[in-house]
C-alpha positions in Angstrom: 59.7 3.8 57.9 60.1 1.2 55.3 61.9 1.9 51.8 59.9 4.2 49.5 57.7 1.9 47.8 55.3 4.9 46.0 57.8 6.5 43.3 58.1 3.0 42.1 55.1 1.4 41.7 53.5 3.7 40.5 54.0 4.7 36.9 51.8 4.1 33.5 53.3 3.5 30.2 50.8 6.3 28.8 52.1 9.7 29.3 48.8 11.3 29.6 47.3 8.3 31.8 47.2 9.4 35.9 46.0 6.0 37.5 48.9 5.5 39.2 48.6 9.6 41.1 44.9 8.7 41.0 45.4 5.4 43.2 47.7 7.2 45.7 45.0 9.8 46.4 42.5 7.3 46.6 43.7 5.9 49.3 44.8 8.5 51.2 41.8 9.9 51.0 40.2 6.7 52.3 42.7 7.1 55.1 41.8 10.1 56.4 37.9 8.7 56.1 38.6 6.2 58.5 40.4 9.1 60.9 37.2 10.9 60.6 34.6 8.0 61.2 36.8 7.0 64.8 37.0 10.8 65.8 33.1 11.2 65.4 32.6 8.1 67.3 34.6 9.8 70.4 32.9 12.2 69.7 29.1 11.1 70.2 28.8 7.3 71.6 30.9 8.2 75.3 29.1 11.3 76.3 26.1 10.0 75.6 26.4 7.2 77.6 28.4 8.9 80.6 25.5 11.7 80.2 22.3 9.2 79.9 22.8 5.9 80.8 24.7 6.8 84.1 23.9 10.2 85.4 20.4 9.1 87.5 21.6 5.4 88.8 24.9 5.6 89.7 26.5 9.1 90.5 30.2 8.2 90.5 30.2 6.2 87.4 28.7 8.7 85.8 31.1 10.8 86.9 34.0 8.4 86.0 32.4 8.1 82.5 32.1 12.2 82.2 35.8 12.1 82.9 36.4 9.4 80.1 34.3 11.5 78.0 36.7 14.6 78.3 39.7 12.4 77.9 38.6 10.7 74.9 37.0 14.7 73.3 41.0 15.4 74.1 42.1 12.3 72.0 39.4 13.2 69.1 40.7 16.8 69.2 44.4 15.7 68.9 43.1 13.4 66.0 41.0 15.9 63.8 44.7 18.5 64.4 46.5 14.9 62.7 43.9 15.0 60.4 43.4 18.2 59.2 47.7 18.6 59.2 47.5 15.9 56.7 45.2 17.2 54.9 47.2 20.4 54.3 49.8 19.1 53.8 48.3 16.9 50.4 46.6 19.7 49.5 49.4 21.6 48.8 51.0 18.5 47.0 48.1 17.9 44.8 48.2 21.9 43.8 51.8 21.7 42.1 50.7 18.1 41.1 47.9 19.5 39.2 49.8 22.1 38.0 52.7 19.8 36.8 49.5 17.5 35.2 48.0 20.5 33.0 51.2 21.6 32.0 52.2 18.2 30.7 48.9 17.7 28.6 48.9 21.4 27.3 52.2 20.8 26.0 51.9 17.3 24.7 49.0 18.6 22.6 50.8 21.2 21.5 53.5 19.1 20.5 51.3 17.0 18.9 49.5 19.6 17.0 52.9 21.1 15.5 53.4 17.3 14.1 50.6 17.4 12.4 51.5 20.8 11.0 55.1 19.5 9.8 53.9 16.2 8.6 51.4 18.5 6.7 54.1 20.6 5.2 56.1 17.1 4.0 53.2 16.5 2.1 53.1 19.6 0.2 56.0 19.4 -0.8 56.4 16.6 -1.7 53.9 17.5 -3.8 55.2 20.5 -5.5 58.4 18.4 -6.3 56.1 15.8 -8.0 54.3 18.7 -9.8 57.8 19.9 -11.3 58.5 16.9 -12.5 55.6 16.0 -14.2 55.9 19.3 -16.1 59.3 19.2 -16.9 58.6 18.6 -20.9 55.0 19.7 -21.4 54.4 23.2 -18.9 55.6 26.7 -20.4 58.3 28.7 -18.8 55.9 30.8 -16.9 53.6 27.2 -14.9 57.4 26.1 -14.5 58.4 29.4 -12.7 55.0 29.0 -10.6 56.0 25.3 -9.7 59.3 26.8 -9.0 58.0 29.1 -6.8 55.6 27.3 -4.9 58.3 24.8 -4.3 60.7 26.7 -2.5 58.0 28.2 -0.4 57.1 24.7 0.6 60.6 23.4 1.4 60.6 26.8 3.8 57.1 26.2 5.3 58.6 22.5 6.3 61.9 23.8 7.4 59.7 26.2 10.0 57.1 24.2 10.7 60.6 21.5 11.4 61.7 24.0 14.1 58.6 24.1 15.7 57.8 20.5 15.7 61.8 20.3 17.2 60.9 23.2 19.7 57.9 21.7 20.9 59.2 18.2 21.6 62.3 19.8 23.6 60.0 21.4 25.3 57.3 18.2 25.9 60.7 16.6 27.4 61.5 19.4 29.7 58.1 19.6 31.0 57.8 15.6 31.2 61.4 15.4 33.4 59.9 18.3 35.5 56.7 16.4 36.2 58.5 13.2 36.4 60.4 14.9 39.3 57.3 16.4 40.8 55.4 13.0 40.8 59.0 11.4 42.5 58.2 14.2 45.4 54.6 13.4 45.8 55.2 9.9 46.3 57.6 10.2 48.8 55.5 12.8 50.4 52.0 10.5 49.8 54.3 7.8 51.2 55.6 9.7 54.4 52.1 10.7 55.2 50.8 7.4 54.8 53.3 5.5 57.5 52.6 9.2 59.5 48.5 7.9 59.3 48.6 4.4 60.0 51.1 4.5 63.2 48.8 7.9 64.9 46.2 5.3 64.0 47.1 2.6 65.8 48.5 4.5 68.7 45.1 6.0 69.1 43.2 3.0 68.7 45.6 1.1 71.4 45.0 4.3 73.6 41.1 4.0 73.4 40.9 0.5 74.3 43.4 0.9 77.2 41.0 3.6 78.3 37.7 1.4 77.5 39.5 -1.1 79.8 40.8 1.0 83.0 36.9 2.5 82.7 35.8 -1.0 83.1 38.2 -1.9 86.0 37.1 1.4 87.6 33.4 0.8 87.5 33.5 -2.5 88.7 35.1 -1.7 91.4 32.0 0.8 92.0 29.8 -1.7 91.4 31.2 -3.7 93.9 30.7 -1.3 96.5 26.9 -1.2 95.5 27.0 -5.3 96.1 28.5 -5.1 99.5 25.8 -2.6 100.1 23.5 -4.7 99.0 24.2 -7.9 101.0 24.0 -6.2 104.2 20.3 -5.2 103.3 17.7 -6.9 105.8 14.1 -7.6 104.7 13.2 -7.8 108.3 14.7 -5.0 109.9 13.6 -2.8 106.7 10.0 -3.9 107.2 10.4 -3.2 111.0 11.5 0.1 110.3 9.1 0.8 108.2 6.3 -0.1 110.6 7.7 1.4 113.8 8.3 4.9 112.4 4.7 5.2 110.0 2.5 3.4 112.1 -0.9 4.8 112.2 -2.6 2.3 114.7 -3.5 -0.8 116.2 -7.0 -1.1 116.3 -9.6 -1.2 113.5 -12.6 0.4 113.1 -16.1 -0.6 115.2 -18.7 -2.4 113.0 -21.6 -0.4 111.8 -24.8 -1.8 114.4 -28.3 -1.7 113.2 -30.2 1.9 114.3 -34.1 1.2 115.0 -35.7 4.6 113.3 -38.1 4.7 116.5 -36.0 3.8 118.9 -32.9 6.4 118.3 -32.0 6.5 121.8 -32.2 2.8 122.7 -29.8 1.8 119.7 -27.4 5.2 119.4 -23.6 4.1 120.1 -20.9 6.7 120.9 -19.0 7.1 117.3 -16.0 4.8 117.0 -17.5 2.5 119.5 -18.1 -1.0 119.2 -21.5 -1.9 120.7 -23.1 -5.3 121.1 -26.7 -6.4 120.8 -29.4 -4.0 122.5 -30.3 -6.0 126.0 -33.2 -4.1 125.9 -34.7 -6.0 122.5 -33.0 -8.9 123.0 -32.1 -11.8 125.4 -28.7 -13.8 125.5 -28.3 -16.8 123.5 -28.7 -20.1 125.3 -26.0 -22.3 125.1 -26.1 -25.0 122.3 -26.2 -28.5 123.6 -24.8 -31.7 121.6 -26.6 -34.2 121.1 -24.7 -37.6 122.0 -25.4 -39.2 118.6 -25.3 -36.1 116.5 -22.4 -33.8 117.1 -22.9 -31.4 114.3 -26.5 -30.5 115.9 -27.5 -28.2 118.9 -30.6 -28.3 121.5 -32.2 -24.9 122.7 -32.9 -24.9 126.7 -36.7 -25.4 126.6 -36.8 -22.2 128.5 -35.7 -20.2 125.4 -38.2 -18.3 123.7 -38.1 -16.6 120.0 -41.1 -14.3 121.2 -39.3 -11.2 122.8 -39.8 -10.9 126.8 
């Protein structure tokens, strides 16, 4: 821990000023924001993605990634138990701080008020000694004796209001040294907590990525199991396999032949059976001849006939 920078930076000239406190909360509190903002991302980002993105393609990433997921819920709890510690822990500072805080500006305006009061009584008498001695020569015995009077009751009002004023800025001291103390102790607590945050911070950051990266080590190695899987796959035998164990059949349906409505018996073929021409309508075809100059032309035997026989 390095020295203790907070009880002596932080300090205003204005007794009833608290930026300097203020600052320190600040950014503790910021602190603590950036605690909570890294513990909710443990939180909801690796589940998710061991749970979603894993779970259906790859079972034992997923599971590797479920395991990450409980290992870095363990980290987040052990954060929000830093956090909340901390939080505590300030708490309980900033309720005597407060206290030391309202204190202080109760009395300085207290102190201040019984100024006013004595600087008031100064001025009246003042007054009533500038009233007897204007009517030293012209006022009667009995205005005298009033002046008189009024006089001593004003040198009394300032000597009390005197004591006060003197009580009150005793006091104003007292409660100033006891808050100065106080403010000492904060700092070197705000302080302490502060080097307490940023080292569990780092720590816990350098754990996540060391985890981030043995995940990534572990799933490639997965992965490469899947690619050695992968180059032993055979189109051919896959197809062959395929066809040898679902084959349905090797030969394809008989072509539909013509039925003559009169002549059911003549043209009926057994179902499923290819059948030819009907000998009895029809003779064979002769075969074509080629003519020596024309190739892409045919002769009919001259004993062909169209007229059926």
């Amino acid at each position: 821990m390095t020295g203790s920078l907070f009880k002596g930076n932080f300090w205003t000239s204005d007794i009833l000023s608290t930026i300097g406190y203020d600052s320190i909360i600040q950014h503790l509190n910021n602190g603590r924001k950036n605690c909570k903002e890294f513990e909710d991302f443990l939180k909801e980002s690796t589940l998710k993605r061991a749970l979603e993105v894993f779970k259906q393609q790859v079972d034992n990433v997923a599971q590797s990634h479920i395991h990450l997921a409980q290992t870095l819920r363990e980290e987040a709890r052990k954060i929000e138990e830093f956090r909340e510690k901390q939080k505590l822990l300030q708490k309980k500072t900033e309720l005597v701080m407060d206290a030391a805080h309202k204190q202080k500006s109760l009395q300085f305006k207290k102190t201040m008020d019984a100024k006013k009061n004595y600087e008031q009584k100064c001025r009246d008498k003042d007054e009533a000694e500038q009233a007897v001695h204007r009517s030293a020569n012209v006022a009667n015995p009995k205005q005298q004796e009033k002046l008189f009077v009024k006089l001593a009751t004003s040198k009394t009002a300032v000597e009390d209001s005197d004591k006060v004023y003197m009580l009150h800025v005793n006091t104003l001291d007292k409660v100033r040294n006891e808050w100065q103390s106080e403010h000492i102790k904060a700092c070197e607590v705000f302080e302490t907590q502060e080097c307490e945050r940023i080292n569990f911070f780092r720590n816990a950051l350098w754990l996540h990525m060391n985890q981030l990266s043995q995940q990534c080590v572990t799933s490639d190695e997965m992965y490469e199991k899947v690619r050695k899987s992968l180059e032993m796959c055979s189109i051919e035998k896959d197809i062959e396999y395929f066809v040898n164990h679902r084959r349905t059949g090797q030969t394809p349906p008989a072509p539909i032949m013509y039925e003559n409505f009169y002549c059911p018996q003549k043209n009926a073929a057994p179902p499923g059976k290819a059948t030819g021409p009907n000998s009895a309508r029809r003779g064979p075809l002769p075969n074509p001849k080629s003519l020596p100059d024309d190739p892409d032309y045919s002769l009919l035997d001259n004993n062909y006939s169209l007229i059926y026989q």
